[in-house]
Structure formats: structure tokens, C-alpha cells
C-alpha positions in Angstrom: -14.1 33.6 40.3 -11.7 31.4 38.6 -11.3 31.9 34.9 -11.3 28.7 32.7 -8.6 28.2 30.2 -9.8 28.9 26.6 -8.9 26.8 23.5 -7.9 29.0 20.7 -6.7 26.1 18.5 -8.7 23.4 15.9 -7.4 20.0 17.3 -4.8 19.0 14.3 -4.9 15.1 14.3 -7.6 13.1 13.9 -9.7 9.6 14.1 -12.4 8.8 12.0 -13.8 5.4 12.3 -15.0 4.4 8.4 -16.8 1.6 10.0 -17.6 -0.4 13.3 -17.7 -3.9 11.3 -14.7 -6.4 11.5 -13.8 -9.9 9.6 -12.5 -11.2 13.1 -13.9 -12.1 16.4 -10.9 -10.8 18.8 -11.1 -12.0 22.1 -10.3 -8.5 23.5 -12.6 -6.4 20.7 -15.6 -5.2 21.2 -16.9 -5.7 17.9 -16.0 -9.3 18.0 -19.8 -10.3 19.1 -22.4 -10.6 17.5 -23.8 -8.6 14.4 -26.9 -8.7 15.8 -25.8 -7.0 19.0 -28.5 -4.2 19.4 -26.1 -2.0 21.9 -23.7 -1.8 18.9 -25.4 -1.5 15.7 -22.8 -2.4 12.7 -22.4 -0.1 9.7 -20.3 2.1 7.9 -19.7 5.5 7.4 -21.3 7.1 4.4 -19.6 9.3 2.0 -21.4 12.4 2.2 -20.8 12.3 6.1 -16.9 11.3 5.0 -16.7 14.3 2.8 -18.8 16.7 5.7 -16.5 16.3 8.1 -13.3 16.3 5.6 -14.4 19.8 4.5 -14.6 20.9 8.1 -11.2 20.1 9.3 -9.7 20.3 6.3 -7.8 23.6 6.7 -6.2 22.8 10.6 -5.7 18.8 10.1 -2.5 17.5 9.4 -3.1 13.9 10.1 -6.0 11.6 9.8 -6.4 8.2 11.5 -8.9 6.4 9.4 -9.5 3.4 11.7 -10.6 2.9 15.7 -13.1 -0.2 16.3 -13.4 -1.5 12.7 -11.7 -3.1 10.3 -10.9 0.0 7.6 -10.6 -2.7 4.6 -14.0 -3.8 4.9 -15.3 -0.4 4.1 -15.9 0.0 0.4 -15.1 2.9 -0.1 -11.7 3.4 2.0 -9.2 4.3 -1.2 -11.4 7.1 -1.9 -11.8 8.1 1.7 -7.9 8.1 2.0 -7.4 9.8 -1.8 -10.3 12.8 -0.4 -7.7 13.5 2.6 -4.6 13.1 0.9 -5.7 15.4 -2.1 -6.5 18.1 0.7 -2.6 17.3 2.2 -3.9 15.4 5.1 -1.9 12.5 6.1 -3.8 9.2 6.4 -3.0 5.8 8.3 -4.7 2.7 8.5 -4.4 -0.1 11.1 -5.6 -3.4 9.5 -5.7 -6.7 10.7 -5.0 -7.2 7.0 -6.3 -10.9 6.8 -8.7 -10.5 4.1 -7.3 -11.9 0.7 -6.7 -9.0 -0.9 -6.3 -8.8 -4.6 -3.8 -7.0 -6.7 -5.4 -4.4 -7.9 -7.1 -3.8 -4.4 -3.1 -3.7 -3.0 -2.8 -1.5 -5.8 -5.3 1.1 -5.0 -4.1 1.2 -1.4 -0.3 1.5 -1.9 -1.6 4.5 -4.7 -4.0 5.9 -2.6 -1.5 8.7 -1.0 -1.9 6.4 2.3 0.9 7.8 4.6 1.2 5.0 6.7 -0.3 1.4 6.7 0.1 -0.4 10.0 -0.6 -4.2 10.0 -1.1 -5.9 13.1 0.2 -9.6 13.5 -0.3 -11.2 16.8 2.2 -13.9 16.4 5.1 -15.4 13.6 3.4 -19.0 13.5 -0.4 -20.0 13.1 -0.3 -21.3 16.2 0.8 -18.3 18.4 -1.8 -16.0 15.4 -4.7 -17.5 16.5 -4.8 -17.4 20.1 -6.1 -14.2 19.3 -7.2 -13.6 15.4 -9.0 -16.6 16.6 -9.9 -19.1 13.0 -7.8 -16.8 10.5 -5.1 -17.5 8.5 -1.8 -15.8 9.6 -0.8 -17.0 5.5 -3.4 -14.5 3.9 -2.2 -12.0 5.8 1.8 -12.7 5.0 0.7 -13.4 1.1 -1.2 -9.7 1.5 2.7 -8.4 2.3 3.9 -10.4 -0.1 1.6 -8.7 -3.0 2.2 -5.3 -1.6 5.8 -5.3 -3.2 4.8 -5.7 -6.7 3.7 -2.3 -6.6 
């Protein structure tokens, strides 16, 4: 008989998606159709089931990606979801399409939040080359979102 290999470790990175909703329709995303769509159901991720799963790898994680189909800034609740982690030493990142106007004291929370890492994706330098894929958006909201992040 061959003998399987046995895991004696807790994985020690992880990806929690807060939510499966996005501001965009990405021509390459899957949840750029419809909100209706009854194969994908759209929601977010509830605290208590946040906080569940926090307290259960909380002692093996070192690293926590909070982000996967959705857009993370969307969810209300993502400052706290990234201060729970950070105040059990778990290093958190975001990736955000970051084309919501964001106000300052929302930049504020973020940047204070003990986020490790907040990626930002831009698709292109000029509105042209930006929407061939964040099709209808504003590439300007999301350089006036950089823009705001320094004053903090």
C-alpha cells in the first residue's frame, strides 16, 4: 500500500473574499454581469462569519488577503475587518480598483487601519487606454483617490 503524505501544518496565508459585489463591469470579471445573475448571487460577508473564521486561523496566519472577486471598498465594514486582523498581528492587503470617490475621512480610516499593503490596479495612464477595460469609469477618481491618500 502506498502511504499518503500527511499535512502537519495550518496553511499560513490567506484569502477571504469580504464580498462578491463590484462598482465595475470588467470585460474579463466574472462579477461584471448582471446583479441579478442567479448562478452568482451578490452579497457580502457578514461580521460574525468575518470574526468566526479570524478566531480560527488566528494563531498560524501571518497574512491575510482580504479581496478575490469583489471589490473590498464596497463592503461596509472593511476598516474594521482589516483593524480585527491587524490587532491579532495578521498582515492584511487589499486590491482595489480604487475608482469609487472616496472621501477623506474614508482614506483616513484605510491608511489607519493597520492595512499592510494596498494594491491599486490601473489598467492604463490616459482615460482612453483606462477604459478599454474599467469600461465607463473615470481613471481621474481613481488618481484624485491617490492624491487624497497623502494628506494622511
Amino acid at each position: 500500500s502506498i502511504n499518503a503524505p500527511v499535512v502537519r501544518s495550518h496553511p499560513s496565508i490567506y484569502y477571504i473574499d469580504p464580498g462578491n459585489r463590484s462598482n465595475l463591469r470588467c470585460a474579463l470579471c466574472p462579477t461584471r454581469y448582471s446583479e441579478n445573475d442567479i448562478d452568482m448571487p451578490r452579497g457580502f460577508m457578514s461580521d460574525k462569519l468575518y470574526l468566526s473564521i479570524l478566531d480560527k486561523i488566528k494563531d498560524y496566519s501571518i497574512e491575510l488577503h482580504l479581496y478575490n472577486w469583489g471589490e473590498p471598498l464596497l463592503h461596509p465594514w472593511i476598516t474594521e475587518f482589516i483593524s480585527q486582523a491587524s490587532s491579532r498581528n495578521i498582515y492584511t492587503n487589499i486590491s482595489t480598483n480604487f475608482a469609487l470617490p472616496q472621501s477623506e475621512e474614508s482614506l483616513y480610516n484605510l491608511i489607519t487601519s493597520g492595512l499592510g499593503l494596498l494594491h491599486v490596479d490601473v489598467d492604463g495612464i490616459t482615460q482612453d487606454f483606462y477604459e478599454k477595460y474599467r469600461i465607463g469609469w473615470k481613471l481621474e477618481i481613481v488618481l484624485t483617490n491617490f492624491k487624497n491618500c497623502h494628506l494622511h
